[in-house]
N, CA, C and O atoms as a printed pandas DataFrame, in Angstrom:
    atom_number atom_name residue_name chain_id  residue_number  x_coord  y_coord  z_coord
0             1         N          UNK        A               1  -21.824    3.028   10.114
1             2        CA          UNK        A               1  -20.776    2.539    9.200
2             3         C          UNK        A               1  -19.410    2.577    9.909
3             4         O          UNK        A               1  -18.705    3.519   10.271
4             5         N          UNK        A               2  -19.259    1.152    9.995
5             6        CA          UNK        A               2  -17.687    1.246   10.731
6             7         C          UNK        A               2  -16.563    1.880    9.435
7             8         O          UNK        A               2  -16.669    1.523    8.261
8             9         N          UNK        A               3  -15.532    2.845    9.918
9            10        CA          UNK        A               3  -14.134    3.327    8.838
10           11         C          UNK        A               3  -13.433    1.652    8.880
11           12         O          UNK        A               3  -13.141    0.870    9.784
12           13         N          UNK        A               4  -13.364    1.631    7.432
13           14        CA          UNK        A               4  -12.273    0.352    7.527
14           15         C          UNK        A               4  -11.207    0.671    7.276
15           16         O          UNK        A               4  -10.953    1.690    6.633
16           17         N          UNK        A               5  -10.199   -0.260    7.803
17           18        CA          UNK        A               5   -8.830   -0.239    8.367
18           19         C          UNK        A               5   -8.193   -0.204    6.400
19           20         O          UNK        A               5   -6.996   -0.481    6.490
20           21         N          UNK        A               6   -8.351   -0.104    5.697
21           22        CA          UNK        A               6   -8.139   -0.371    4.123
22           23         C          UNK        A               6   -7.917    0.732    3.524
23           24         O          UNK        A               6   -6.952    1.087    2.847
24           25         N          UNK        A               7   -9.197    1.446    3.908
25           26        CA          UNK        A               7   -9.493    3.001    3.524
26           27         C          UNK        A               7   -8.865    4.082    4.845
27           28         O          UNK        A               7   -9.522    4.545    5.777
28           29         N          UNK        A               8   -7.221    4.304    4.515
29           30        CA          UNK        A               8   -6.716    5.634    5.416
30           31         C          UNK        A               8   -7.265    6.272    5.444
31           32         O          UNK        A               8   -7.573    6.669    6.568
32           33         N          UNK        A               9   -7.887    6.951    4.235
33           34        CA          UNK        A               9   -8.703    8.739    4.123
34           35         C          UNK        A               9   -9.844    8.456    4.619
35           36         O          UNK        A               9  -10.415    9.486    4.979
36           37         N          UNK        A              10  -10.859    6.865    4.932
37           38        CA          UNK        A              10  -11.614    6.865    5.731
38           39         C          UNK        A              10  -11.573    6.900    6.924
39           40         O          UNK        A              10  -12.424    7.495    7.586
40           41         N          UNK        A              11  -10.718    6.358    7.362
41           42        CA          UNK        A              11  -10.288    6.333    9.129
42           43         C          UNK        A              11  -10.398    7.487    9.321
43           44         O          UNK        A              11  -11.357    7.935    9.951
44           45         N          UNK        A              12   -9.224    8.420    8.711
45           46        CA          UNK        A              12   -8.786    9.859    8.996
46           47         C          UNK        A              12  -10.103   10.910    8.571
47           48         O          UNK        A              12   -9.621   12.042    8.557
48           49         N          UNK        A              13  -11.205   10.958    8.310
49           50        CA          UNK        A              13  -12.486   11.287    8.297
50           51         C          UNK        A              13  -13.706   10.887    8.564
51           52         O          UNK        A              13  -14.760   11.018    7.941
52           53         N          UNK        A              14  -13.425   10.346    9.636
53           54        CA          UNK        A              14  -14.616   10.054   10.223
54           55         C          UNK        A              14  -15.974   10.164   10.047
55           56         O          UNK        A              14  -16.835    9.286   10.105
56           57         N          UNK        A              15  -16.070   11.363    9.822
57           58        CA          UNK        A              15  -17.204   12.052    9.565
58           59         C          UNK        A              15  -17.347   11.994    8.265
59           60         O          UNK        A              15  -18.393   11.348    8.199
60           61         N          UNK        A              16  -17.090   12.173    7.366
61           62        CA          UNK        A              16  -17.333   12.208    5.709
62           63         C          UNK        A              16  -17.001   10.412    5.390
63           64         O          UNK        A              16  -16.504   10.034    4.329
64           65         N          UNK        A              17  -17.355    9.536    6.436
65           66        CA          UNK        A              17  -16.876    7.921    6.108
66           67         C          UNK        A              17  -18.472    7.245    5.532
67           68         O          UNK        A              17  -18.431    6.069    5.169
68           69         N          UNK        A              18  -19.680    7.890    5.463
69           70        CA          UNK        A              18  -20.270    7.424    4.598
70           71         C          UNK        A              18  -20.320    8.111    2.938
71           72         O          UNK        A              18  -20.880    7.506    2.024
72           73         N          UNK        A              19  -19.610    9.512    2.738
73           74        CA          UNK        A              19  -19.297   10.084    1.797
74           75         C          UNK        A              19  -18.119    8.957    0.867
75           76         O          UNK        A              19  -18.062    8.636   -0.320
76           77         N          UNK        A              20  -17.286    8.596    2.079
77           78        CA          UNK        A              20  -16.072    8.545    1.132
78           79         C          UNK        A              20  -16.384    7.066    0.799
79           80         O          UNK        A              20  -15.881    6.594   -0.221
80           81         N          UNK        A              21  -17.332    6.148    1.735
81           82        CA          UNK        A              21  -17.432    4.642    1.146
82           83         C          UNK        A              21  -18.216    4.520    0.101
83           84         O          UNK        A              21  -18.007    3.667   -0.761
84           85         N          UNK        A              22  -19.372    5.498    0.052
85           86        CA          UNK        A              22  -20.146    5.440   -1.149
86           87         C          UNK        A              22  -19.367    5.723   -2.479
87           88         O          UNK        A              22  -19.781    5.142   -3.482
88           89         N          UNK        A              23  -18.438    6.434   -2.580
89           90        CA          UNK        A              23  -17.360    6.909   -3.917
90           91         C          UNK        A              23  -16.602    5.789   -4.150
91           92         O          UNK        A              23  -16.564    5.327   -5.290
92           93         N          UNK        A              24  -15.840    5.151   -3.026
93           94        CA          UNK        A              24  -15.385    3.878   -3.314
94           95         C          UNK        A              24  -16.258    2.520   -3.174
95           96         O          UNK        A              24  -15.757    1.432   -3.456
């Protein structure tokens, strides 16, 4: 899962970026 450029708190967590895309 690429962090998209949209989602800051995804970029900036890398690691929790399939956590945080599934919530959004």
């Amino acid at each position: 899962m690429t962090p998209q450029p949209i989602d800051m708190e995804v970029t900036t967590n890398a690691g929790n970026t399939t956590k945080h895309v599934s919530s959004k």
